[in-house]
C-alpha positions as CSV (number, residue, x, y, z in Angstrom):
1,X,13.3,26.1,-38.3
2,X,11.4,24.8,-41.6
3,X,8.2,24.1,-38.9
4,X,8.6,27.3,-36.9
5,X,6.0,29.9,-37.4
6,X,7.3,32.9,-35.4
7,X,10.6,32.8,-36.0
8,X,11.9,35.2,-32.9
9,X,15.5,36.5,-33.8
10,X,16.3,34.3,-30.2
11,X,14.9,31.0,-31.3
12,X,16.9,31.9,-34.7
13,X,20.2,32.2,-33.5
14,X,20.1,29.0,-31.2
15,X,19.0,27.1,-33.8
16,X,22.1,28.3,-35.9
17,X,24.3,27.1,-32.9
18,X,23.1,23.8,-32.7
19,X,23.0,23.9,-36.4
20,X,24.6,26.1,-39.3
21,X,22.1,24.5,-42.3
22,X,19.5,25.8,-40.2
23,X,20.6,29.5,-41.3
24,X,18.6,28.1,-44.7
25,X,15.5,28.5,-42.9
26,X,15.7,31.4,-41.4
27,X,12.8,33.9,-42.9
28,X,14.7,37.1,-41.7
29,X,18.5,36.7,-41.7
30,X,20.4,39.4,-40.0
31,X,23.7,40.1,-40.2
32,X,23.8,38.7,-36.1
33,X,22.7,35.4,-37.2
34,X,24.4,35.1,-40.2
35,X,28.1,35.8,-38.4
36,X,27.4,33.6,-35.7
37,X,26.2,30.9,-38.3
38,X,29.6,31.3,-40.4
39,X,32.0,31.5,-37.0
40,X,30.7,27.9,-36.2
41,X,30.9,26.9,-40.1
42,X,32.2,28.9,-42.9
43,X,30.2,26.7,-45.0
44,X,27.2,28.4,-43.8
45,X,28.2,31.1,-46.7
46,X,25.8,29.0,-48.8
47,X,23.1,29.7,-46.9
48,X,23.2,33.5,-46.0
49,X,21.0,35.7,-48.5
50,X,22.9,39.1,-48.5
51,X,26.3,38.5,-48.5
52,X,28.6,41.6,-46.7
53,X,32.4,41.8,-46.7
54,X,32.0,40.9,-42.8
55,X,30.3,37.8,-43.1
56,X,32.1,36.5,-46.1
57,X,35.7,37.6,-44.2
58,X,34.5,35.3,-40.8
59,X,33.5,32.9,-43.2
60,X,36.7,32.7,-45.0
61,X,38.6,32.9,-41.5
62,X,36.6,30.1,-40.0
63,X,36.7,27.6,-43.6
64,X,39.4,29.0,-46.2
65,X,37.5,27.5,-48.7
66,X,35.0,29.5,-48.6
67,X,36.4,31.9,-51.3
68,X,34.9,29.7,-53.6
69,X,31.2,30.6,-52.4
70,X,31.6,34.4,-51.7
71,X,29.8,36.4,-54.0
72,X,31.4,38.7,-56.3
73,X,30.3,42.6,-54.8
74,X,30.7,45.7,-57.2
């Protein structure tokens, strides 16, 4: 993804599925992406810029340790 120019929303999400740490490279990271990234890894948390209840709920589901990387929303 680092080498990717156009970065389609397609070729984004299948590099997530081959890959969670690719969700670091993704330019624009919606919330599509980012779900699908944290179902195959909670860990993938790390990597997502805006953090929803949604995502960091999958996350927890899929890895419970991922509490410990969920960002604190007001």
């Amino acid at each position: 993804m680092y080498y990717v120019n156009e970065q389609t929303e397609k070729i984004c999400m299948e590099a997530v599925k081959r890959s969670y740490m690719a969700l670091q490279y993704v330019n624009k990271q919606t919330e599509e992406i980012c779900l699908e990234a944290v179902r195959i890894d909670g860990r993938a948390l790390q990597y997502v810029k805006e953090q929803t209840e949604e995502i960091c709920l999958e996350s927890v589901r899929q890895n419970g340790k991922s509490t410990a990387i969920c960002k604190k929303t007001d």
